[in-house]
N, CA, C and O atoms as CSV, one atom per row, in Angstrom:
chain,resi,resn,atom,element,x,y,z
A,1,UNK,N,N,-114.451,77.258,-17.932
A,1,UNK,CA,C,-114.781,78.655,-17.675
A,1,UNK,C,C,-114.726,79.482,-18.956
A,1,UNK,O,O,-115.182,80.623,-18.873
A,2,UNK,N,N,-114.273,79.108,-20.039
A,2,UNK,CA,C,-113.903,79.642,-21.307
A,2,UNK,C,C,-115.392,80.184,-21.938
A,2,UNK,O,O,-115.627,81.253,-22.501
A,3,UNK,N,N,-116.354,78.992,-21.621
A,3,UNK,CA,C,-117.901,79.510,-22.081
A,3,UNK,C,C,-118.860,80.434,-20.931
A,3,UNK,O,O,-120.060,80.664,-20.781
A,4,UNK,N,N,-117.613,80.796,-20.248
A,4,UNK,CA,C,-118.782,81.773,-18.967
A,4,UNK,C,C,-119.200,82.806,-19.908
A,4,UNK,O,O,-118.534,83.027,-20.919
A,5,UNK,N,N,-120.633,83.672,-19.540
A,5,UNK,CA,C,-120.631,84.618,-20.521
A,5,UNK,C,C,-120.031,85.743,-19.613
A,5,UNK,O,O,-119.478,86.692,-20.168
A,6,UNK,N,N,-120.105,85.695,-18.350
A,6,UNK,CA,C,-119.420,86.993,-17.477
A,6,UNK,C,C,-117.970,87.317,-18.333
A,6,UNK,O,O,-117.787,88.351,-18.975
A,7,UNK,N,N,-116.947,86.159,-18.192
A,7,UNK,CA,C,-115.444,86.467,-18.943
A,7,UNK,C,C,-115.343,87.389,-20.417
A,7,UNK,O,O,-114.380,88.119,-20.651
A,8,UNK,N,N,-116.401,87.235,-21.268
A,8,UNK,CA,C,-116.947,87.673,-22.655
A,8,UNK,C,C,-116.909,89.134,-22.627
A,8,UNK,O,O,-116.267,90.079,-23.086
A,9,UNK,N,N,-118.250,88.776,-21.605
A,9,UNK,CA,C,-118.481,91.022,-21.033
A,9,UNK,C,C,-117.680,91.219,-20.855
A,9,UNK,O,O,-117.131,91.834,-21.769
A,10,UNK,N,N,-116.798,90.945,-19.600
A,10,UNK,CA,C,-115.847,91.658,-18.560
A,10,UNK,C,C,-114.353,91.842,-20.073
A,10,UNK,O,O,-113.671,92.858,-20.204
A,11,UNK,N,N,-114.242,90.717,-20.869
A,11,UNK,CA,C,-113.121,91.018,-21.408
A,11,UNK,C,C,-113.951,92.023,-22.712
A,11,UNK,O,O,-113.390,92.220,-23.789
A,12,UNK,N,N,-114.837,92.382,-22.508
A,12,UNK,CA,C,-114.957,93.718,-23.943
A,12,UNK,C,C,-114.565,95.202,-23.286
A,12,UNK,O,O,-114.430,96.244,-23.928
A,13,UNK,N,N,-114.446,95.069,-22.138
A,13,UNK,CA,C,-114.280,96.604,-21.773
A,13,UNK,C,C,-112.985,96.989,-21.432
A,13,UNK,O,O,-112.252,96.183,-20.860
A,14,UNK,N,N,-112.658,97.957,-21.668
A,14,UNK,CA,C,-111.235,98.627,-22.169
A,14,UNK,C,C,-110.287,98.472,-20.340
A,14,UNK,O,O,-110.586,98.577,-19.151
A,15,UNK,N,N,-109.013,98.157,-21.227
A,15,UNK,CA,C,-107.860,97.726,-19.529
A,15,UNK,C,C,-107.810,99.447,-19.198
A,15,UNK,O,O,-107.687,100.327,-20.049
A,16,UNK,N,N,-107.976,99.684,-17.330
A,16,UNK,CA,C,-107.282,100.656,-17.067
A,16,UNK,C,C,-106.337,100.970,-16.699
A,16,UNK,O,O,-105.553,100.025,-16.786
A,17,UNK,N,N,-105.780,102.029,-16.198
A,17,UNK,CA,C,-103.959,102.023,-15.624
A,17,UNK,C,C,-103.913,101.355,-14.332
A,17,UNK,O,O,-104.671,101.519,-13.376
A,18,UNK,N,N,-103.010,100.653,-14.433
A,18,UNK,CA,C,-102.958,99.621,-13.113
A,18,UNK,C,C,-103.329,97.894,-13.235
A,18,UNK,O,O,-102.918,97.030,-12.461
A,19,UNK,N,N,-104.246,97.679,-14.468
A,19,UNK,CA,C,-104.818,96.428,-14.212
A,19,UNK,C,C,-103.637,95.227,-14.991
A,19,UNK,O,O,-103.975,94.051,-15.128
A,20,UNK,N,N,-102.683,95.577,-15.308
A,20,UNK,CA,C,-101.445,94.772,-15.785
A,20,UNK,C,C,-100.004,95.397,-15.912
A,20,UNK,O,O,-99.982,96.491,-16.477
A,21,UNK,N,N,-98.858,94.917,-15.506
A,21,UNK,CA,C,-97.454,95.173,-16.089
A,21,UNK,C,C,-97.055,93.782,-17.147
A,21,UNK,O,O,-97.572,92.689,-17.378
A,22,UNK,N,N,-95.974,94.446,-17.561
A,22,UNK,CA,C,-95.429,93.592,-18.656
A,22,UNK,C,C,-94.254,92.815,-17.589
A,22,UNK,O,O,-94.015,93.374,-16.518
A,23,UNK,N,N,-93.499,91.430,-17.958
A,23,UNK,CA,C,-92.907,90.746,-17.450
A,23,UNK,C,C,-91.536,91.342,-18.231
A,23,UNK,O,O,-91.689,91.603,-19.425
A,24,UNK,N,N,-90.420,91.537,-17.734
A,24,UNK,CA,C,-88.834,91.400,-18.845
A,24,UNK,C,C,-89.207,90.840,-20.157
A,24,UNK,O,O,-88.977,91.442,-21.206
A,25,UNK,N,N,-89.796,89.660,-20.098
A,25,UNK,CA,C,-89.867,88.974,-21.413
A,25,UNK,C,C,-90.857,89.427,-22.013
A,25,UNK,O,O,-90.997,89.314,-23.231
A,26,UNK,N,N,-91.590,89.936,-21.334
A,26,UNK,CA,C,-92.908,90.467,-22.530
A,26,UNK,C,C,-94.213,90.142,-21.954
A,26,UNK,O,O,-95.234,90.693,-22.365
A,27,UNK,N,N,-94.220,89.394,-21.152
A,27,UNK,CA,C,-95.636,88.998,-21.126
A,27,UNK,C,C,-96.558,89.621,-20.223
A,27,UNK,O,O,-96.095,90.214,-19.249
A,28,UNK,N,N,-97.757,89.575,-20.399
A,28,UNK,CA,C,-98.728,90.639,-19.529
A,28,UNK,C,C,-99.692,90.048,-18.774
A,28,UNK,O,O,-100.585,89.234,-19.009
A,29,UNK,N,N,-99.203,90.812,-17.529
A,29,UNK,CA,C,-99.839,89.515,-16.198
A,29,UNK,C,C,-100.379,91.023,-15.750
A,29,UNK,O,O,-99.935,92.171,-15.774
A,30,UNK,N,N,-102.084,90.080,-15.157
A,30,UNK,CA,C,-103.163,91.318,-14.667
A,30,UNK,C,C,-102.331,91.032,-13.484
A,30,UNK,O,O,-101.446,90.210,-13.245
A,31,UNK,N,N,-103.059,92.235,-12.641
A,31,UNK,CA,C,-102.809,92.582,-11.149
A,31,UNK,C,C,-104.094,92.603,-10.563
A,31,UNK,O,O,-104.975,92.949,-11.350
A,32,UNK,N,N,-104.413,92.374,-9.578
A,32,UNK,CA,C,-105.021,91.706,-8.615
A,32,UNK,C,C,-105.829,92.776,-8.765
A,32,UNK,O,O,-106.901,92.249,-9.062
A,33,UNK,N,N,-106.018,94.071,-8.746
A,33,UNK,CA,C,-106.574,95.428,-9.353
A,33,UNK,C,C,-107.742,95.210,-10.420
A,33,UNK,O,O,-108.910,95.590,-10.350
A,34,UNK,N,N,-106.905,94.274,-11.732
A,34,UNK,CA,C,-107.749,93.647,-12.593
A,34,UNK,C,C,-109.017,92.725,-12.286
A,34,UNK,O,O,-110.159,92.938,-12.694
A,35,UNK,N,N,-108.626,91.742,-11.549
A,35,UNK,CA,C,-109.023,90.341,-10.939
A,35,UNK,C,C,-110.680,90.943,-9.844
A,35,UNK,O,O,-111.807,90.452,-9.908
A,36,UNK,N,N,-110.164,92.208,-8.883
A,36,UNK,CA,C,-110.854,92.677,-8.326
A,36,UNK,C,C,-112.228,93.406,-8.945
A,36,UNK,O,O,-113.374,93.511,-8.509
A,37,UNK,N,N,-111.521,93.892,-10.257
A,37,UNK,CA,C,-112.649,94.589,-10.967
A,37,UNK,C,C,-113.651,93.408,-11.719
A,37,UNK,O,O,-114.875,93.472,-11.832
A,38,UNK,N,N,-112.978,92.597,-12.071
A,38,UNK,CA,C,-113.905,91.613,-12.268
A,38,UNK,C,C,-114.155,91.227,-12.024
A,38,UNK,O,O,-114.898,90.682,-12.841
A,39,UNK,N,N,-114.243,90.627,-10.758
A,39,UNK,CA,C,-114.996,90.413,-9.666
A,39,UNK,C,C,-115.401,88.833,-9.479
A,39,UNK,O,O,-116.319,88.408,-8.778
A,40,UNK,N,N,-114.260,87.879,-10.479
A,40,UNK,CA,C,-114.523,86.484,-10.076
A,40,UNK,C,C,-113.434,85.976,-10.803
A,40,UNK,O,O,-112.752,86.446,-11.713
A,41,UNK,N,N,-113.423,84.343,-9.874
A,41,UNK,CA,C,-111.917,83.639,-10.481
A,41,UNK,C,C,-112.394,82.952,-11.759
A,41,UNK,O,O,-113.526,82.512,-11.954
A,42,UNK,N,N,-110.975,82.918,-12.907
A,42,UNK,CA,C,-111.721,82.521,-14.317
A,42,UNK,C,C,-111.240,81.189,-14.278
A,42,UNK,O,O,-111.215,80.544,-15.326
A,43,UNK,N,N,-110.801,80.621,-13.065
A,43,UNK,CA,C,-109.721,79.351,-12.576
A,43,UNK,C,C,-108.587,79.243,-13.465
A,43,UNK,O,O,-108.260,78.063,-13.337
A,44,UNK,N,N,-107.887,79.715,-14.194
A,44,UNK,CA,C,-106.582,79.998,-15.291
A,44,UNK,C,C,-105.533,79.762,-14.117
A,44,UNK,O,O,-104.724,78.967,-14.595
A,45,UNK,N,N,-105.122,80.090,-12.709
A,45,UNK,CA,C,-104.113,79.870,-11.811
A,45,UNK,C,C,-103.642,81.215,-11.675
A,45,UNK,O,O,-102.747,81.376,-10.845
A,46,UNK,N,N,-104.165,82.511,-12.492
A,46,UNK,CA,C,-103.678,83.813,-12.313
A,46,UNK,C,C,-102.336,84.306,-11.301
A,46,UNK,O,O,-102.672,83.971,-10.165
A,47,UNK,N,N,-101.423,84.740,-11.263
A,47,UNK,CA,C,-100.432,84.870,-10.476
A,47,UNK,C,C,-101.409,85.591,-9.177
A,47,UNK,O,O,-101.567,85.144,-8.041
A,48,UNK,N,N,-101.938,86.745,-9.732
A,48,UNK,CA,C,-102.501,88.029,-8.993
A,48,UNK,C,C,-103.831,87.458,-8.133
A,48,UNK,O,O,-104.295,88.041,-7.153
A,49,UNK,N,N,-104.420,86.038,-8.768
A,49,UNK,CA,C,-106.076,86.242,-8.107
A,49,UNK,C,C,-106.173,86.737,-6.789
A,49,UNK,O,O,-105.185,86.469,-6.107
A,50,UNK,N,N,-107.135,87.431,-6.175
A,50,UNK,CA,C,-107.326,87.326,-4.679
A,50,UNK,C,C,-107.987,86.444,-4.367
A,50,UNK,O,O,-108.103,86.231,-3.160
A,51,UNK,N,N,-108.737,85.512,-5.405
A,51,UNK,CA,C,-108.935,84.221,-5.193
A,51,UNK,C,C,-108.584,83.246,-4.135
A,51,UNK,O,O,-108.891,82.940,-2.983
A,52,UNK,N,N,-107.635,82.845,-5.284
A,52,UNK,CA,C,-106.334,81.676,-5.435
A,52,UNK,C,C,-105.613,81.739,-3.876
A,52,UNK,O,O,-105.015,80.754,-3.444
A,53,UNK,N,N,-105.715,82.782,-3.223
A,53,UNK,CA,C,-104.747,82.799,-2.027
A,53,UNK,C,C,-105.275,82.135,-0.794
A,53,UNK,O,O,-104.646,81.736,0.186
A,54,UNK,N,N,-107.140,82.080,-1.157
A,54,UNK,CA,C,-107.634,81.574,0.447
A,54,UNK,C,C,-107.786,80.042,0.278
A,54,UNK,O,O,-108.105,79.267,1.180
A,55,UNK,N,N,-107.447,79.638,-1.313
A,55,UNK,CA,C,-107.940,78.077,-1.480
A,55,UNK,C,C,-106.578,77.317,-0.797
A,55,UNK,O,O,-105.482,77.818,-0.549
A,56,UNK,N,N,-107.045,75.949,-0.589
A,56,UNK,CA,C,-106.263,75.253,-0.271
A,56,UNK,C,C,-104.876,74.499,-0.251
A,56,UNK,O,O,-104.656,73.634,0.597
């Protein structure tokens, strides 16, 4: 999925409020907010996908 060109676009346009928090340790996990706006799974295992929840 790394060569989709959708992921390319979708990651040039600026994060809005809501589409990630930071973890204690630092790290920055989108929210399902994010996932929604982009409007497809990048298959990565995302915590947030709304994907990931109807698969098997």
């Amino acid at each position: 999925m790394a060569d989709d060109p959708r992921l390319a676009t979708f990651a040039a346009l600026p994060l809005l409020p809501g589409d990630y928090y930071l973890t204690p340790e630092g790290y920055m996990v989108f929210t399902e907010q994010y996932h929604r706006r982009r409007g497809f799974c990048c298959g990565s295992g995302c915590r947030h996908c709304p994907w990931r929840k109807s698969e098997g």
